[in-house]
matplotlib code that plots the C-alpha trace (Angstrom):
import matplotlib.pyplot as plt

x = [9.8, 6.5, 3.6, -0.3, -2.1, -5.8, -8.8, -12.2, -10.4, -14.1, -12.6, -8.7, -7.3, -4.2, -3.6, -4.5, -2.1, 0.9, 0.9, 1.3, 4.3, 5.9, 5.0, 6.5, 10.2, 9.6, 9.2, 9.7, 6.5, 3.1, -0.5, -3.0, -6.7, -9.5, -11.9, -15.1, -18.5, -22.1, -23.0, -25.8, -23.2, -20.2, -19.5, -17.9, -18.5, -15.3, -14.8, -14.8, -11.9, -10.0, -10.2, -9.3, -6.7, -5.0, -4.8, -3.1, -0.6, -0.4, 3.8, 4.5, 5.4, 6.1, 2.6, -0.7, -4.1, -6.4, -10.5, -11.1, -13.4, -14.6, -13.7, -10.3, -10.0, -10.3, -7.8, -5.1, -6.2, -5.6, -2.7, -1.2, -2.4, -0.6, 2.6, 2.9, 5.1, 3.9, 0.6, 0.6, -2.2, -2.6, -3.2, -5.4, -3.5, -4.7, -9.0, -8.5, -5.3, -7.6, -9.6, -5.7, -4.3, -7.1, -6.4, -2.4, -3.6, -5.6, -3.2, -0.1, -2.7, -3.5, -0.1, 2.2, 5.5, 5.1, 3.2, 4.2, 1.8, 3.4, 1.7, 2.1, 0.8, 0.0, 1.7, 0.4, -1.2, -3.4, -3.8, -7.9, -8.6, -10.7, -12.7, -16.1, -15.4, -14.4, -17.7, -19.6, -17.7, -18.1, -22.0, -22.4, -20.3, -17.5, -13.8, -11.8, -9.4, -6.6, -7.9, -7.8, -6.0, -7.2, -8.1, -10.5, -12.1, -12.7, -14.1, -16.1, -17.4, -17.9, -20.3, -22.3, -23.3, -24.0, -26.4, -28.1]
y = [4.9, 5.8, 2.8, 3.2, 0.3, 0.5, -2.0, -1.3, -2.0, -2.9, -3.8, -3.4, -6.9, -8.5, -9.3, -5.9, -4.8, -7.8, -6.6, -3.0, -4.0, -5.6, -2.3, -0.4, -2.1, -2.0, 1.8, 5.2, 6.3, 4.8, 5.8, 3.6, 4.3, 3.3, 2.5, 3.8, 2.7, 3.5, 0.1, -1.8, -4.6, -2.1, -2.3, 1.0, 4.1, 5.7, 8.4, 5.7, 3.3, 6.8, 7.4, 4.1, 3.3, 7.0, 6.0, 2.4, 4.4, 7.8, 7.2, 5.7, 9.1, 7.4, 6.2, 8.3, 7.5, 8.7, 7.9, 7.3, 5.8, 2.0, 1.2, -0.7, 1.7, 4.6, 3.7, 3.2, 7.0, 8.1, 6.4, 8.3, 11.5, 10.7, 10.2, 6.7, 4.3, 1.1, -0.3, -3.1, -6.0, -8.7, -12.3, -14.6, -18.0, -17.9, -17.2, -13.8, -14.4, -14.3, -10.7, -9.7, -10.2, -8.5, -5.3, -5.6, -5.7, -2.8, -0.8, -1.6, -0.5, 3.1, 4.2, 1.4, 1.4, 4.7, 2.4, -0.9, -3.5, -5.4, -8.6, -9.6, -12.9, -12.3, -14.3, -18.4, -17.3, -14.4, -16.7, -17.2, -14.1, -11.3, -8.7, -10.1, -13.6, -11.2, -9.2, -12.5, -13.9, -10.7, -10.7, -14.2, -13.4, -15.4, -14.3, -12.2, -10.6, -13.0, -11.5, -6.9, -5.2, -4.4, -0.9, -2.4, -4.9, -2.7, 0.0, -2.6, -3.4, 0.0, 0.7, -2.6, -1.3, 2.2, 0.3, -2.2]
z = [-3.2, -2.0, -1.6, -1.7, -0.1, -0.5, 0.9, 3.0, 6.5, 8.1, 10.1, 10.1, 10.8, 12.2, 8.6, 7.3, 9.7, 9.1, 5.4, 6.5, 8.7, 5.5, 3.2, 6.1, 6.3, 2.3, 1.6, 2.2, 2.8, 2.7, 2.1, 3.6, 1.2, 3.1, 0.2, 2.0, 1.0, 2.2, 2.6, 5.1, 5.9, 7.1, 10.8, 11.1, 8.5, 6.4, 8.8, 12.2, 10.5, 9.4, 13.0, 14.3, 11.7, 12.6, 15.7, 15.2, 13.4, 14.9, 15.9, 12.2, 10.5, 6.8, 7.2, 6.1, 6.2, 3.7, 3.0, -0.9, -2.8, -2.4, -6.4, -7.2, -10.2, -8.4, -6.0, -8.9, -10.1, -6.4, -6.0, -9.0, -7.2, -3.8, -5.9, -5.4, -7.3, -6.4, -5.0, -2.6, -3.1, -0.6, -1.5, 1.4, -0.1, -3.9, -3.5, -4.8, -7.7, -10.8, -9.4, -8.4, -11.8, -13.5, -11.9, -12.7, -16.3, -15.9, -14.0, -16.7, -19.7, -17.5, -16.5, -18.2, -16.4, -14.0, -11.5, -10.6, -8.5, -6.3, -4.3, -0.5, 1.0, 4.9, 7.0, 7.5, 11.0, 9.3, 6.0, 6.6, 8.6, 6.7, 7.3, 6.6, 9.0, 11.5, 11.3, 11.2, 14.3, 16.6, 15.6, 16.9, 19.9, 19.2, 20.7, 18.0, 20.0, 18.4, 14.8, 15.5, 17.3, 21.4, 20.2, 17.3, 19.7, 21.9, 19.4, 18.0, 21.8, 22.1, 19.0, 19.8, 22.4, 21.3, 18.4, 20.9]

ax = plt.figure().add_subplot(projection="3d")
ax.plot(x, y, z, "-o")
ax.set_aspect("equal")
plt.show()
């Protein structure tokens, strides 16, 4: 069974990447949609995390990365295209249930059962950590090497500097 897991990634996070572990011992083979978006409050631009995240997971052969559009909808239609069966949502504790369920609903009434949705809670330890707080941290100079991965701090290090 093949598994399409979709989300902005700005910036891939430890829990971004916990979920992916779980997909990974889950499935087959897995396509990872960067849901990219010209946006003022994005750290790095779709074609930087495509990069970054290729790297991360450059020895995973069952894993592909791909840049798509930054719409959930969209992301359901490309998931059909990559010739996915199932696409994995993440749940940070129960904030995001109610927006979670509404796409389930859509999903069911576009392909009914030729595409399941499945749900993942991160781990406790990655429970509170998303992209946005992480942005926010690493803008006040606060620590958040315990939140990405070395090769994303040091990315993110690297780009500061290139912008300042």
């Amino acid at each position: 069974m093949n598994a399409f897991y979709s989300s902005k990634f700005d910036p891939i996070t430890n829990a971004h990447m916990n979920i992916i572990k779980k997909i990974n011992i889950l499935f087959d083979k897995i396509i990872i949609n960067i849901m990219d978006a010209d946006n003022k409050d994005n750290f790095f631009t779709g074609e930087e995390q495509l990069k970054l995240i290729k790297e991360l997971y450059k020895d995973e052969k069952k894993i592909r990365v791909i840049l798509g559009s930054n719409n959930d909808i969209d992301a359901l239609i490309m998931a059909k295209i990559q010739e996915c069966d199932v696409i994995v949502r993440s749940l940070n504790g129960m904030s995001n249930y109610k927006y979670e369920e509404q796409i389930e609903k859509i999903a069911n009434d576009m392909y009914k059962d030729s595409l399941s949705i499945i749900h993942l809670f991160v781990d406790n330890e990655f429970n509170f950590i998303t992209s946005d707080t992480v942005k926010k941290m690493f803008n006040e100079y606060i620590d958040i090497s315990k939140y990405v991965h070395p090769k994303i701090n040091e990315a993110m290090k690297v780009k500061k500097k290139r912008i300042y």
